[in-house]
C-alpha positions, 0 to 999 in steps of 0.5 A: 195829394188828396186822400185816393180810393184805390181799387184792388182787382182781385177778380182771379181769386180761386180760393185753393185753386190759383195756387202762389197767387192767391198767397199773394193777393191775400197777404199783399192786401193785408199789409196794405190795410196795415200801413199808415196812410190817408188812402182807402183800400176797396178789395173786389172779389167774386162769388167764390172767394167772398169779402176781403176788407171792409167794406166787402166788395164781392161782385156778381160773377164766378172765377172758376169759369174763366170766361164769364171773370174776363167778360164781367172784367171787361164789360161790367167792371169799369162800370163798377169802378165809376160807381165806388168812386175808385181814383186808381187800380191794382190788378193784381193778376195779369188782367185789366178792365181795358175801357176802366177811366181810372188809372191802372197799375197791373201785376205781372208775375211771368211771361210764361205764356211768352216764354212757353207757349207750349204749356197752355192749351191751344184754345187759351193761349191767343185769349191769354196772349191779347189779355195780356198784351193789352194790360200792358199796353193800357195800364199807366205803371207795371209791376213785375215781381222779379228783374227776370219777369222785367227783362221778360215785359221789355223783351216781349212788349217792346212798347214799354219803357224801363220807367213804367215798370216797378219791381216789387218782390213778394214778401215771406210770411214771418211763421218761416222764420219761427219755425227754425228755432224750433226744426225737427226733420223728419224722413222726407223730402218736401216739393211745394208745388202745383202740378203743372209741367213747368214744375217738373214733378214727373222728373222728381218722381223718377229721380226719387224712384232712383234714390229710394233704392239707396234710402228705402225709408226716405219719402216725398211728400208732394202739395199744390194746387192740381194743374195741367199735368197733375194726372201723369204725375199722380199716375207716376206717384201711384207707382211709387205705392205710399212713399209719395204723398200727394196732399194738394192744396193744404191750409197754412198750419199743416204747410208750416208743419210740413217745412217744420219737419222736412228734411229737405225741401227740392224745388225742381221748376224749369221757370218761374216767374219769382220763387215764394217757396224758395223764400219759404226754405230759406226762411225756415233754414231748411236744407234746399236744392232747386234749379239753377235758373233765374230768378231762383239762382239770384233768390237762393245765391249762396244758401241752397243746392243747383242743379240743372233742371233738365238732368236726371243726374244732376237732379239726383247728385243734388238730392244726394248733396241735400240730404247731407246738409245739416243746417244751411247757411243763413240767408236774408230772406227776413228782409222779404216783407209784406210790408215792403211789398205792400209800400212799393206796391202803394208807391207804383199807385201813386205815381200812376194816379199823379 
């Protein structure tokens, strides 16, 4: 195969504001400039988000506007992917330019939309629901980030078939694995997450409410892209006066402090999609407790505590079990590369450019 110019359709990015997924392209689109290959990575970002690799490839179009990204996607794009010369295309957020020529491969990191619909605005969900139906139709290989979200892309899209879908788990960022070698837990519980209904903040809150009275100087220190219930939650916390500390979206070395000094890290979600700060836990050796649901319970198998998302009290029995745990047992959480990510990633192109 001759050398290929692959495109990176990076057009989503919000920088600080789309949450796992913008740690996903990021480090997805360096492993990619690492590998050894004869191809040629163009990485197309917006106004917001700036150049990534070189050469740059911002486009004349904003993110934050969610409306004017899919109509320059769906307009514009194609024409811009002729004009560079792109043999075939990695959307790496749910979307696709549906008149592109190139070959397609889009990322699919859940079917929420599918699976709870109840969590999208009304005026949103038939857009997202044909934007996404579309891409799955369109692009010639799918990339789902866990089996879960694979069975989700089967269940939902009956047009697919098992062998157009690949399955390429995100990686972890080695700095995890550093940090515990060097661990210091301090006297508070970590959630790393964005504050959207899914995530069940408000659930913690009240259970923590619950448990501060029987460990008055434990706190709950919250970070994460704002989302679609941040108001009820930061209106909860506020309750709870400066035990809870809701810190947002932070840069890299404050996260890693963070994990460095948790005493636990409690991951509450009611669905996901893969899981990064699972892996994050894990990797760091932090004590962890989050829901017995997939594909988390698969991620986590044998190294954290379960608890049903949708109980007050198994919630708390977990936070309970959580804060007794010394040193969790060891898990294989290194083996989750960017590497690997990124040459699974480059084998679904190729076989879509073939």
């Amino acid at each position: 195969m001759k050398p290929l110019t692959i495109g990176v359709n990076a057009l989503y990015l919000i920088p600080g504001g789309v949450g796992g997924t913008e740690i996903y392209v990021r480090e997805l689109v360096n492993a990619l400039f690492a590998l050894e290959t004869p191809h040629r990575f163009l990485i197309f970002t917006n106004r917001e988000t700036g150049p990534i690799g070189e050469p740059a490839c911002v486009l004349p179009v904003g993110a934050v506007k969610r409306p004017e990204r899919i109509l320059f996607e769906q307009l514009k794009f194609p024409r811009v992917l002729r004009e560079h010369g792109v043999d075939v295309l990695l959307n790496a957020g749910f979307t696709s330019p549906l008149r592109a020529r190139c070959p397609q491969v889009t990322v699919f990191h859940d079917l929420q939309h599918r699976r709870h619909p109840e969590y999208f605005r009304a005026l949103d969900l038939p857009a997202w629901r044909f934007l996404l139906w579309a891409a799955a139709r369109r692009s010639r290989r799918l990339i789902a980030v866990s089996p879960a979200t694979r069975d989700d892309l089967l269940r939902f899209y009956p047009f697919l078939t098992n062998d157009r879908i690949d399955v390429v788990p995100h990686g972890v960022d080695p700095r995890f694995a550093q940090l515990a070698a060097n661990r210091s837990p301090g006297d508070f519980l970590l959630c790393p997450s964005t504050t959207h209904p899914h995530k069940n903040h408000l659930r913690l809150l009240r259970c923590f409410a619950r448990l501060r009275e029987e460990q008055p100087g434990l706190r709950l220190v919250l970070t994460g892209v704002q989302g679609f219930r941040h108001g009820d939650v930061a209106a909860l916390a506020a309750t709870l006066g400066d035990t809870v500390e809701m810190r947002g979206w932070i840069d890299r070395e404050e996260l890693y402090e963070l994990y460095r000094t948790a005493r636990a890290v409690v991951y509450p979600t009611t669905f996901e999609g893969f899981g990064m700060p699972i892996l994050e836990a894990l990797a760091a050796r932090v004590p962890l407790a989050c829901s017995g649901i997939e594909p988390v319970r698969t991620l986590a198998a044998g190294a954290a505590v379960f608890f049903d998302p949708s109980s007050d009290d198994s919630l708390l029995d977990a936070l309970h079990r959580v804060l007794h745990t010394q040193s969790p047992p060891e898990h294989a959480a290194s083996g989750f590369t960017w590497t690997n990510t990124a040459r699974l990633t480059l084998d679904s192109l190729l076989r879509a450019a073939s």
